[in-house]
N, C-alpha and C positions, 0 to 999 in steps of 0.2 A: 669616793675612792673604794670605800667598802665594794659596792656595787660593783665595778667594772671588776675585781679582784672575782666575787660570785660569781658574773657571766663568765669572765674568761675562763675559769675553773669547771663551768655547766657545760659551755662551747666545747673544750678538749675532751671531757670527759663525754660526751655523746658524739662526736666525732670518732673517740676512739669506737665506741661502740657500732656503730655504724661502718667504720671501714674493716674492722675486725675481720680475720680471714676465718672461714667456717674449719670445723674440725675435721668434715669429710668435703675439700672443695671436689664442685661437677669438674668433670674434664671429660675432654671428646679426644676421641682417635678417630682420624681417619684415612683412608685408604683406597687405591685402585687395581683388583684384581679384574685381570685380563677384560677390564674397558668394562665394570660394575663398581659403581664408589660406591664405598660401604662410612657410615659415620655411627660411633659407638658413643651413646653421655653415658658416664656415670658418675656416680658420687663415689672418692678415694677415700678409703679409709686407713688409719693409719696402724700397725701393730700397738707400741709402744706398750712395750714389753708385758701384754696378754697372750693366754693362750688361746690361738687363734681356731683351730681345726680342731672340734670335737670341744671346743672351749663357748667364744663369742660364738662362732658360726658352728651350730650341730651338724651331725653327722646324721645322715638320714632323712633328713627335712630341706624344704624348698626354701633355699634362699634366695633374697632380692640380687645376688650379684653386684656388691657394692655397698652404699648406705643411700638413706634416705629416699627418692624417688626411686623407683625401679629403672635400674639400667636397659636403655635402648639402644636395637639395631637396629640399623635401616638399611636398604641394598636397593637402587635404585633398577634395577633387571632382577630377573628371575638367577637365581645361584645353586650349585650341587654343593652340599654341606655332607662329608663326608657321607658321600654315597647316595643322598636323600635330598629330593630337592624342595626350596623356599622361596616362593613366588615374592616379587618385588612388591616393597612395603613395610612397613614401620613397626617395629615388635619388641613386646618387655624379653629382655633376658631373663632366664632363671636357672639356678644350677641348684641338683643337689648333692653335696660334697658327701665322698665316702674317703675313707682313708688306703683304697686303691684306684677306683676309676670316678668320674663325674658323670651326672646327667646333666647336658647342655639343654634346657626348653626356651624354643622362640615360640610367645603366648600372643596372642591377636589384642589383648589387651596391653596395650604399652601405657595409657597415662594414668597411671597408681603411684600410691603412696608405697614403698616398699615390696613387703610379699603378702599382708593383712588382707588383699579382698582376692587373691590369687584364685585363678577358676581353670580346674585342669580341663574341662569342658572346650574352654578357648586356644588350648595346646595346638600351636600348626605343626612344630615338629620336635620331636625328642633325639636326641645321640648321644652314645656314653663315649667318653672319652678317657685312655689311661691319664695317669697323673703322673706327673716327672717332679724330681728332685730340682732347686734350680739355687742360688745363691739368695743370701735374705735381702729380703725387697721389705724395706720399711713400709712404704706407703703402695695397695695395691694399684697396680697398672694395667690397664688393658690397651691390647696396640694390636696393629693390622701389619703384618710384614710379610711380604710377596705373598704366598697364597694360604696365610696361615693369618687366625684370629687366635691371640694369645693372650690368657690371665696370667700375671704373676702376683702373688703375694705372700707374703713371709719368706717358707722357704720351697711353696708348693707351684708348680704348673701347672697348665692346661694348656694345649693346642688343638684347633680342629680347622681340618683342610677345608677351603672355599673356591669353588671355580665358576667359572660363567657357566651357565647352562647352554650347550650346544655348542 
């Protein structure tokens, strides 16, 4: 009796481990701007109750856009990204947050560990973006809505326009 009392007890308790939901789950957004599906992973992270900007995530430095793996775009055509265009294909996200505008970098290197071996060498395209005030977003999101790719988290934004090319 002893025994089956241990297993059942080893059983749940690695079960729980196992199903355990991660602190920053991947999530994907994705999207069809004007006949170009765009699919974004990232890993969400969540505030709880950190300072976020200028705090976790510095100001002036290249962040992974997310947690854990580096966030990827993909755009299966060629796209105009506010003004500048991004030939189709598979790219790490990377922003570096300032406390008025962002640099958006799509990097040729998309399968990394965060931003640790980041190589501005492999930069396909850079944009800055202003930054908008937007309601608090616990947990960050990133979504694809008509022709805009949008961050939101805590209380900060980012949008940048995307169109088919041609």
């Amino acid at each position: 009796m002893k025994s089956f009392f241990f297993a059942t007890v080893f059983v749940f308790a690695f079960s729980s481990i196992v199903n355990a939901q991660p602190k920053s789950p991947r999530m994907e957004a994705k999207g069809n701007i004007d006949g170009v599906n765009v699919v974004i992973d990232y890993g969400a992270p969540s505030a709880k109750d950190r300072v976020i900007w200028g705090g976790l995530v510095p100001y002036y430095k290249v962040w992974r856009t997310g947690a854990n793996e580096a966030t990827t775009v993909e755009v299966d055509k060629d796209v105009i990204i506010n003004g500048n265009e991004l030939s189709a294909g598979k790219y790490a996200l990377f922003t570096i947050p300032s406390k008025e505008k962002w640099t958006l970098i799509f990097n040729s290197e998309y399968n990394q560990w965060g931003a640790n071996k980041y190589d501005p060498a492999k930069d396909v395209l850079k944009v800055e973006v202003p930054i908008s005030n937007g309601d608090f977003q616990e947990q960050m999101v990133i979504s694809v809505e008509d022709a805009t790719l949008r961050i939101h988290w805590e209380k900060v934004m980012v949008s940048v326009e995307v169109a088919a090319k041609g």
